[in-house]
KOLGU-82546 format. One record per residue (C-alpha): residue in three letters; x, y, z. Coordinates in steps of 0.2 Angstrom, whole numbers, plus 5000, padded with zeros to 4 digits. Layout:
REM KOLGU-82546
ALAXYZ;...
***
This chain:
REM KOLGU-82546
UNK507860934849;UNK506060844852;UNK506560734837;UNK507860644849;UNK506460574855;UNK506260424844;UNK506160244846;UNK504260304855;UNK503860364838;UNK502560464844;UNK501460334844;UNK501960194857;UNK501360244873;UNK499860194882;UNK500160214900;UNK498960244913;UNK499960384922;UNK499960464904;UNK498160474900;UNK497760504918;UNK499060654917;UNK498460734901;UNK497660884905;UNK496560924890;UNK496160834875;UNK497260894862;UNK498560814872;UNK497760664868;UNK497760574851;UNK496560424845;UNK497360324832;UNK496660154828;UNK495960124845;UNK497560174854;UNK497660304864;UNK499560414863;UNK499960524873;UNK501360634865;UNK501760774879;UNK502160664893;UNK503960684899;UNK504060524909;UNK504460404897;UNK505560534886;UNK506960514900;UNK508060394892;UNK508960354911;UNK507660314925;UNK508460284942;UNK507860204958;UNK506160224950;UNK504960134965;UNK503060174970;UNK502960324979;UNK504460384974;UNK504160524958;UNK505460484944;UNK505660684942;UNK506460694958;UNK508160624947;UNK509360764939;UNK508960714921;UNK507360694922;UNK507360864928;UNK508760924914;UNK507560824900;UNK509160824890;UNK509160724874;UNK510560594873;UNK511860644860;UNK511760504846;UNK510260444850;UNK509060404832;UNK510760444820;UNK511460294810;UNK513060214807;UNK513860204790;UNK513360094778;UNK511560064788;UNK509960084781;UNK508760224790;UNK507260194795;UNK505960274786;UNK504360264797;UNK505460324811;UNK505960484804;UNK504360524797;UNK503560504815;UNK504860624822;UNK504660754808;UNK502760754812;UNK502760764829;UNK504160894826;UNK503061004816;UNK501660954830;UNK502561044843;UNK503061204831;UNK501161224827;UNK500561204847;UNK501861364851;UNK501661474838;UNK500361574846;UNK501361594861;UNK502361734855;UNK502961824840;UNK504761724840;UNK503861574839;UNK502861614825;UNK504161684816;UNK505261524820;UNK503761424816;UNK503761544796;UNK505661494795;UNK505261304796;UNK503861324781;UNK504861404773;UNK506561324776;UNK506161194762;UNK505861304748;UNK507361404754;UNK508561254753;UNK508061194736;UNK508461394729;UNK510161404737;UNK510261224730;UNK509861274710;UNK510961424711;UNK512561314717;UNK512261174705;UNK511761334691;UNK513561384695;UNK514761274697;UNK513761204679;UNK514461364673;UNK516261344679;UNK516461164676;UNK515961184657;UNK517161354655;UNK518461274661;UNK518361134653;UNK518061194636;UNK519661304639;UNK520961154646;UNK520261044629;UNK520961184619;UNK522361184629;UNK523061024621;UNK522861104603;UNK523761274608;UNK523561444616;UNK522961594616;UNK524361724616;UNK523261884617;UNK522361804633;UNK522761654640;UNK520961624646;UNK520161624632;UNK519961464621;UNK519961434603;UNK518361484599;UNK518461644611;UNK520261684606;UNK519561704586;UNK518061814591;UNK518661974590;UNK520061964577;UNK519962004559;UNK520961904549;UNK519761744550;UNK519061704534;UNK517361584532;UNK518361424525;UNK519661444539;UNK518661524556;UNK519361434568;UNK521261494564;UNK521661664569;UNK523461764573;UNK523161754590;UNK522761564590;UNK524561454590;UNK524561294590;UNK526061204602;UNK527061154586;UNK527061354580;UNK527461424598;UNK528861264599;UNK529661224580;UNK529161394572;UNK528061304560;UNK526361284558;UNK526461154543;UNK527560994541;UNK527660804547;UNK528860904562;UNK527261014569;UNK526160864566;UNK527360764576;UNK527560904591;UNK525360954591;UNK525360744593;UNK526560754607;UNK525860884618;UNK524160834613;UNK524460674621;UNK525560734635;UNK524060854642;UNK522760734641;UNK524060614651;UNK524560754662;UNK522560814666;UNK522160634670;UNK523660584683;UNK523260754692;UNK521160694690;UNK521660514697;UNK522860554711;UNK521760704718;UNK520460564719;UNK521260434727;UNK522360554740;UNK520860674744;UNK518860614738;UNK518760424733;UNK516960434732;UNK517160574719;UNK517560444707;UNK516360374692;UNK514560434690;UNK513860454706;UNK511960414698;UNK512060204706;UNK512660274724;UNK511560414725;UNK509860304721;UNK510460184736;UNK510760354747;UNK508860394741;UNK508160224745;UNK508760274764;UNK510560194763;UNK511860274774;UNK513560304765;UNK514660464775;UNK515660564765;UNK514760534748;UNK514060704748;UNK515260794759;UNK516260964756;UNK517860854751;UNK516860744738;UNK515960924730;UNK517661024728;UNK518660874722;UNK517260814710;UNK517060984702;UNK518960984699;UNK519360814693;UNK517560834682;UNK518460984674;UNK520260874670;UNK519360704667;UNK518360784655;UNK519960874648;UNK520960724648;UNK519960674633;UNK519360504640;UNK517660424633;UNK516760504646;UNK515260624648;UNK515060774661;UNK513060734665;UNK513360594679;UNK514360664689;UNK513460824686;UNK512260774696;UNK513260694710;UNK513960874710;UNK512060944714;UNK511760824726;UNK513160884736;UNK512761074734;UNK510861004742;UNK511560894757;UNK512861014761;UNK511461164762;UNK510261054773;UNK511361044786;UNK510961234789;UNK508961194792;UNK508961084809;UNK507061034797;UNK508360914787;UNK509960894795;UNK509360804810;UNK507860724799;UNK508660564785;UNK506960544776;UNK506960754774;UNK508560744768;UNK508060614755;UNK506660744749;UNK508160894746;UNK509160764739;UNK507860714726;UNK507560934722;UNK509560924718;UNK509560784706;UNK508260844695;UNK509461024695;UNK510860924692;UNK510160834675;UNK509260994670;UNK510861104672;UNK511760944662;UNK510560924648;UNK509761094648;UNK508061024651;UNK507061084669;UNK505660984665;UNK506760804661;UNK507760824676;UNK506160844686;UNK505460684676;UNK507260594678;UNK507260614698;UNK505460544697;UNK505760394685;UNK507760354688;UNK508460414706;UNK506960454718;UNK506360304732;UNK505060414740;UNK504360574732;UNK502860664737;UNK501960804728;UNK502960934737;UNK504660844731;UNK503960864714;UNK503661054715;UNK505061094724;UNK506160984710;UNK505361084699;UNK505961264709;UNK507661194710;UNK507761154691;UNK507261304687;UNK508161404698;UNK509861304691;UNK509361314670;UNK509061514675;UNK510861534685;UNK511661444670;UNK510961544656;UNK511461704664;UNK513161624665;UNK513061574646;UNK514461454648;UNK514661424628;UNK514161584622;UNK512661544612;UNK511361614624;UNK510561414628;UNK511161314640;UNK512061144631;UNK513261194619;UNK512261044607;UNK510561114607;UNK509661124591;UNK508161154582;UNK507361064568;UNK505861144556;UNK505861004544;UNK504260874546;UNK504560704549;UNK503660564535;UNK502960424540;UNK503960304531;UNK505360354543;UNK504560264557;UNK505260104552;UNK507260204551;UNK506760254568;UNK506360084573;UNK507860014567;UNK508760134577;UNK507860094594;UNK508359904592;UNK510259944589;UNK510160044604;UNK509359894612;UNK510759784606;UNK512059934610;UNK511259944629;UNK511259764632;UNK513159724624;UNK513759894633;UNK513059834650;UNK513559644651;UNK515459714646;UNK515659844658;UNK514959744671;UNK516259594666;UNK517859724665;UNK517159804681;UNK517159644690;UNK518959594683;UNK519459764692;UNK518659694707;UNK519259514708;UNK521159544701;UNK522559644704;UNK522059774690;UNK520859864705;UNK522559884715;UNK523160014705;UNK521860134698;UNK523160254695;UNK524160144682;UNK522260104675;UNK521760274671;UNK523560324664;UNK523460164651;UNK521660194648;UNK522260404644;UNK523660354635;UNK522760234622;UNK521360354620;UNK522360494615;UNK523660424604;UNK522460344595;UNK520860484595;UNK522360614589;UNK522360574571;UNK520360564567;UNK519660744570;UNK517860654575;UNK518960574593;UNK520260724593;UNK518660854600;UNK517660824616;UNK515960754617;UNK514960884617;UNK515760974599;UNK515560824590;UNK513660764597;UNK513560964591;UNK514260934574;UNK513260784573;UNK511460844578;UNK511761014567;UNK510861014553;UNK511761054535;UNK511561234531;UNK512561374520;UNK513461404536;UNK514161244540;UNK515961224539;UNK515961024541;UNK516760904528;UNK514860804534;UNK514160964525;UNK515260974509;UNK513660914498;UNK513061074501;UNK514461184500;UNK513961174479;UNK512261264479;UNK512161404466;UNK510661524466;UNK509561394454;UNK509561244462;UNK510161134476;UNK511161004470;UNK512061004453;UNK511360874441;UNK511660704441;UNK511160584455;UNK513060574462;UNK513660744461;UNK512760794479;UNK514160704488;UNK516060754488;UNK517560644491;UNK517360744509;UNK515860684516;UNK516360494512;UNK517960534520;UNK516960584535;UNK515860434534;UNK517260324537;UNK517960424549;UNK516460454559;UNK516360244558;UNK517860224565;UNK517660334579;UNK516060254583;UNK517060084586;UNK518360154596;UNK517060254606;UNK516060094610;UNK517759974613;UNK518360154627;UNK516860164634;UNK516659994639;UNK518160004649;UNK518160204654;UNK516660204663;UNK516860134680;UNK518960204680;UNK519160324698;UNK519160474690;UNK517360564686;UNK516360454672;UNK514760484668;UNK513860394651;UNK514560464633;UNK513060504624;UNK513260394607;UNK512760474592;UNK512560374576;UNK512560454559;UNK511160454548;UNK511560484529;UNK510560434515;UNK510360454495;UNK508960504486;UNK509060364477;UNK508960244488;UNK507460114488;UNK506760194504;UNK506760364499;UNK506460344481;UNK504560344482;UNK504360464494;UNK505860614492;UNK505960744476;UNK507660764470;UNK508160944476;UNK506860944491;UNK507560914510;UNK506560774513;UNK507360714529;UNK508660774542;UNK510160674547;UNK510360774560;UNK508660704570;UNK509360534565;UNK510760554575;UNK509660614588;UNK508360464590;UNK510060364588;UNK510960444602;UNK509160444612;UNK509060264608;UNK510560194611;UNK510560304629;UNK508960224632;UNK509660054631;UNK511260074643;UNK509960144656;UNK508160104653;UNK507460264654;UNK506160324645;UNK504760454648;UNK506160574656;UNK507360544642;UNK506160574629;UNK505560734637;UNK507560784639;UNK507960764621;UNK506360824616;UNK506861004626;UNK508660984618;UNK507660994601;UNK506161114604;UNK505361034592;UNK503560944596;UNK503260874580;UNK504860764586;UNK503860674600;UNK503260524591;UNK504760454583;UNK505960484598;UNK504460384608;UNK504760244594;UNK506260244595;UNK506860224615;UNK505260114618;UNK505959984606;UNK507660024615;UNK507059964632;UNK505959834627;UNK507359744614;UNK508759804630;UNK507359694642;UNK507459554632;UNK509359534637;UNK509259584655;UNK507859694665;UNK509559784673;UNK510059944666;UNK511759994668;UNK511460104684;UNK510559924695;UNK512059824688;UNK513259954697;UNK512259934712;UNK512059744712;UNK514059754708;UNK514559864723;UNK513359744735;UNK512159884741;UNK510559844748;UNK509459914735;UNK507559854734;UNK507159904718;UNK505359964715;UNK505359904695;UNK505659704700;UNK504259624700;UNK504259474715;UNK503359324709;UNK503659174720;UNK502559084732;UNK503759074746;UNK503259114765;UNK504059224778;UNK504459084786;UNK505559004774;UNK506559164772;UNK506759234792;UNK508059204802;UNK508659084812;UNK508558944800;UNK508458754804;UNK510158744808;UNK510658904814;UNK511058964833;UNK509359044840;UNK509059214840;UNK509659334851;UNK508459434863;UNK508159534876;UNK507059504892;UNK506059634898;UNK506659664916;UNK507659514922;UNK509359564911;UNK510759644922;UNK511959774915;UNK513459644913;UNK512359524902;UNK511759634892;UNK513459694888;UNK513959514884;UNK512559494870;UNK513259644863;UNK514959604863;UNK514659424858;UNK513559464843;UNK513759594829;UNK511659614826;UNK511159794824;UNK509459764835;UNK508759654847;UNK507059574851;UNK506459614866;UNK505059504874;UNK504259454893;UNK505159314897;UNK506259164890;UNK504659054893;UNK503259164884;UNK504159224870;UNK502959384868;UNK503459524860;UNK503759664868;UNK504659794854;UNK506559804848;UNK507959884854;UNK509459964841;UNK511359904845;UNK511860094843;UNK510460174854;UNK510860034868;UNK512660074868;UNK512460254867;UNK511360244882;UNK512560144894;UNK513860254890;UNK512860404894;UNK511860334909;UNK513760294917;UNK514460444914;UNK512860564920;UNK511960424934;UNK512760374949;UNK512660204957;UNK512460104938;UNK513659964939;UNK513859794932;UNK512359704940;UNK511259834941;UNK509559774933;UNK508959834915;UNK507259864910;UNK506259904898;UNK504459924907;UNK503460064912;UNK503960024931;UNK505559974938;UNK505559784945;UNK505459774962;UNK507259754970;UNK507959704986;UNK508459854997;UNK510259824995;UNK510359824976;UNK511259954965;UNK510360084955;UNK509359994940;UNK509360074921;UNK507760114913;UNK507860114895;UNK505960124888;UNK506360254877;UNK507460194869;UNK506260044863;UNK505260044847;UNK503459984854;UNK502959954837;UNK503759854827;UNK503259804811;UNK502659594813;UNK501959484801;UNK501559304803;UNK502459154796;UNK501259104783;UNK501259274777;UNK501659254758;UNK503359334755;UNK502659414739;UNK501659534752;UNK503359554764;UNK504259604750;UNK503059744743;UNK502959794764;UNK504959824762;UNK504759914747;UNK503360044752;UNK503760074771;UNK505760084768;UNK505759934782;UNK507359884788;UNK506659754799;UNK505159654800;UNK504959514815;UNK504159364812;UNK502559284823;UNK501559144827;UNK500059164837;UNK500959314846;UNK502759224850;UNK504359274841;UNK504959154831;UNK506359274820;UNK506859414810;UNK506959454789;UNK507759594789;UNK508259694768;UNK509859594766;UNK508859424768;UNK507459474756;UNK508959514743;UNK509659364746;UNK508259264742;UNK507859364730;UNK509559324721;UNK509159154726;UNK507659134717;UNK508459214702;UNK509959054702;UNK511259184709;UNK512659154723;UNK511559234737;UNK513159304747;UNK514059394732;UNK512859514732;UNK513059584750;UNK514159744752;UNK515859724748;
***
């Protein structure tokens, strides 16, 4: 419980009783010519009574209790943590373990629980995620073939499954089987005919309809956070943002279950978002069982950043990526230990889901692949091509979704969410039934895609090679390689393209779980092509259109989010092939830089900007020459700012600035005349110490005196019993000057987590910047409405 003991953070007192008191000199600390005193248990008493000379202050019943105050250093929602603060209570936490784990063999093995405790949590982090990886993608492989048919020898086996183990299959017809009925055979009797054609359409359309009215209503009655991806809220929760609930039990157990129907339902939606929402869950849940991070934010954070890195290596299949993608895309603060223990927990989740085996193929996405073919050096300039279309893709994708999202906002279409994601379904399935490339679920058809051709490919892409004979690879003649069924599927794979871009745009960002769809492009070619005449021999494989589609999907994923090193290295680990490296670099690096040409945002910062979090984003650069004095707070015309006095404030005024304002911190300083500073003083901490000190300390009444000195003022002999709240104040807050440039200010914010800074001249106030003022300027300097950015 020592880390109730905040606002002193460990640093902040200076006392002469303190340092006269100490009794050796371990219990004094040196730290930039300050002397800190952090086992003195005078000024950790929150409620100081009639404290006169002569008269000890441990005489009072809590001084002598030395109870923390309940509430004391926690946050309300929607409030940004302060980082300094917690890290000061975590080492003066891990101080006090390592001065009493000598004492006996409890302690030390209390003191081995702590170290440990972090290594602890991130394992029973990666077997969660691991696992409910597992389930989420059994069950919803298995409610997709559910729109098609069922399984009459088991009903929980899918399509795939249910064919395993019968013997009628044939190699031109695997995937029908006795066993396997489609609804038009169970319903009409018939397997063939515009009637069973009709009656698949029908139930295909009524399940996906069915699975996303049951996805949006246990949303919005149960877990409205467990709606879209999760990715723009989480990196506000990891740049010290408050939100309750976000990662709750409610939110985890909803999210896996409308994951599984959303995913179902057939929307243009992928399952890797929210996936890592999901881990994020399993890790905060799991920290509340280590006092080390449940009564610590910034620890918290640290878990946090473990669990998105399991989360992204248990969506992709790729430990290393996820590791990468918490440190590139997600994580505000990471240190060296995050890093290993991100790598544990990724580890720890890719091993859990390949025991599970989810899609039966021993690896841990059902699209891996492997390619053996080299890459020529002409296909640099494809490649090329292919990041700027993603570039182009990213930037189109991004400025629409944005505009639809911020209809939803602004218009009665956000009213009904439920009538949104029934239209969105509705039109998604009737029109994805017919084309077999929109019928089948993300993850088959980024398979079919990425596969390369081979003897043992079934699909019409591959029907040029269905005609190899023993001598050569393609009959003669330049035209014979391609049937009337791979330029079927040309246009059909076109079309599906379109109608995949036109429903994402408006599916992600619907209330029911949404992460990205991965688009994958088609790469075919001819040998007689100009760009491939010079270079390929008629009957060699010269390239693979499979790692076309690849570097297409990686580009045009690169452009929506403007990730690179970590999606490289997750594609990469998707391919297992090194040789790969060079073109998928080309490729994304062009995607970002021709994305960054439209708008530095990717689409996770436009959320975030959209939804009016106070995110200080690390990647934008701050290059004006404006002062802090410009930018703090009060301005020219505004009321003055609201402070506290050191001793001369009685209990009834001091209510009456709280009542009266809605600031969450004061100023406190010597007197009305000098303007010193003295520290600052939280809203919640003040409050929380009132009520305590009235409900535990006799004698406080309306005009009894409040201070925030070592020593209580003295006090006619007929006054009531004053309140001493020292240790509640922060004796060292952060200051900067008001010619301090705000390009300095702003980089202070960023590295420090700062919620606050106060502004100085010559060592009198003169106001206060807090995150929401630099982000207004900010917006500001960028021509934007400063106030539609706050959080909405």
């Amino acid at each position: 419980m020592e880390s109730e003991q905040l606002f002193n953070r460990g640093y902040c007192r200076n006392s002469y009783n303190s340092i006269t008191s100490a009794s050796s000199d371990e219990e004094l600390l040196d730290g930039a010519g300050v002397i800190m005193d952090f086992h003195t248990t005078e000024d950790d008493n929150l409620l100081d009574g009639d404290a006169s000379p002569g008269v000890s202050s441990s005489t009072h019943l809590l001084d002598l209790l030395e109870e923390p105050i309940p509430g004391v250093g926690t946050y309300d929602d929607f409030h940004t943590i302060d980082w300094v603060r917690e890290k000061c209570k975590d080492r003066e936490r891990h101080r006090k373990i390592n001065s009493k784990k000598k004492e006996s063999a409890w302690e030390f093995t209390k003191s081995l629980y702590d170290a440990w405790s972090g290594w602890l949590v991130v394992t029973l982090t990666g077997l969660a995620s691991g696992a409910l990886a597992g389930l989420i993608d059994i069950a919803a492989d298995w409610m997709n073939d559910l729109k098609e048919g069922v399984c009459l020898s088991a009903m929980w086996f899918n399509h795939e499954q249910c064919c395993w183990g019968s013997n009628e299959t044939t190699f031109a017809e695997r995937d029908k089987c006795p066993q396997w009925k489609t609804w038009a055979e169970l319903i009409l009797g018939q397997a063939e005919g515009p009637g069973s054609y009709i009656m698949n359409y029908f139930m295909y359309t009524y399940w996906a309809l069915a699975f996303a009215f049951l996805a949006v209503c246990l949303v919005k009655v149960f877990a409205p956070y467990a709606c879209g991806s999760g990715i723009p809220e989480i990196k506000t929760i990891l740049s010290g943002f408050i939100i309750r609930g976000y990662l709750g039990k409610w939110t985890l157990m909803i999210k896996t279950i409308t994951l599984v129907l959303a995913v179902a339902s057939g929307l243009s939606l992928g399952k890797e978002g929210p996936l890592v929402h999901v881990a994020c869950c399993c890790g905060n849940i799991f920290s509340y069982l280590f006092p080390k991070y449940s009564k610590n934010e910034a620890k918290k954070r640290e878990v946090l950043s473990a669990a998105s890195a399991a989360g992204v290596s248990v969506a992709f299949g790729a430990p290393i990526g996820g590791v990468l993608f918490s440190l590139e895309e997600v994580s505000y603060y990471f240190p060296l230990k995050t890093l290993w223990r991100s790598f544990f927990a990724a580890l720890v989740a890719a091993f859990v889901l390949r025991s599970i085996n989810p899609f039966g193929n021993s690896r841990l996405v059902l699209f891996y692949v492997e390619y053996h073919t080299p890459w020529y050096l002409f296909e640099l300039f494809p490649f090329i091509l292919l990041g700027v279309f993603g570039g182009l893709w990213g930037a189109f994708f991004i400025r629409a979704n944005i505009a639809w999202c911020r209809r939803r906002k602004s218009t009665r279409f956000g009213k009904y969410p439920v009538l949104e994601v029934i239209t969105v379904a509705a039109i998604t399935a009737i029109v994805a039934f017919p084309n077999p490339y929109t019928r089948q679920n993300t993850s088959e058809l980024i398979k079919e895609l990425f596969t390369d051709c081979g003897p043992l490919e079934s699909s019409q892409l591959c029907q040029y090679r269905s005609q190899m004979n023993g001598s050569q690879a393609y009959p003669e003649g330049s035209d014979a390689a391609s049937t009337p069924g791979v330029y079927s599927a040309m246009w059909q794979l076109s079309l599906a393209l379109i109608f995949k871009i036109i429903m994402t745009i408006f599916t992600f960002g619907l209330k029911v779980p949404s992460g990205l769809f991965i688009p994958s492009m088609l790469a075919y070619y001819h040998h007689d092509w100009f760009l491939f005449k010079e270079w390929c021999e008629v009957g060699a494989d010269c390239i693979t259109p499979g790692l076309y589609a690849m570097v297409g999907a990686a580009a045009c994923l690169g452009g929506v989010t403007r990730m690179t090193v970590s999606l490289v290295v997750i594609v990469f680990e998707l391919t297992g092939g090194l040789e790969y490296i060079v073109p998928l670099m080309a490729a994304v690096m062009t995607s970002k830089w021709v994305g960054d040409a439209f708008g530095r945002e990717g689409i996770y910062e436009s959320h975030i900007r959209l939804n009016g979090y106070p995110f200080l984003d690390a990647k934008e650069e701050f290059t004006h020459t404006t002062l802090a004095r410009e930018v703090m707070r009060p301005r020219r015309n505004d009321p003055p700012l609201a402070v506290l006095t050191q001793d001369d404030l009685t209990l009834a005024e001091l209510q009456a600035i709280i009542n009266e304002t809605s600031y969450n911190g004061f100023p406190v300083i010597v007197s009305k005349e000098s303007q010193r500073l003295v520290g600052f003083a939280l809203r919640r901490d003040i409050t929380i110490a009132i009520e305590n000190a009235r409900r535990k300390q006799e004698g406080i009444m309306l005009n009894s005196r409040v201070y925030f000195t070592q020593h209580a003022p003295t006090l006619p002999a007929d006054s009531p019993r004053p309140l001493k709240l020292r240790s509640i104040l922060d004796m060292s807050p952060f200051t900067v000057t008001d010619h301090t440039p705000m390009e300095i200010v702003v980089d202070i914010f960023r590295k420090l987590g700062l919620r606050q800074c106060l502004v100085t001249h010559n060592g009198r106030l003169l106001g206060i910047i807090t995150k929401k003022d630099i982000l207004r300027h900010m917006a500001q300097m960028a021509n934007q409405d400063p106030e539609s950015i706050m959080f909405n």
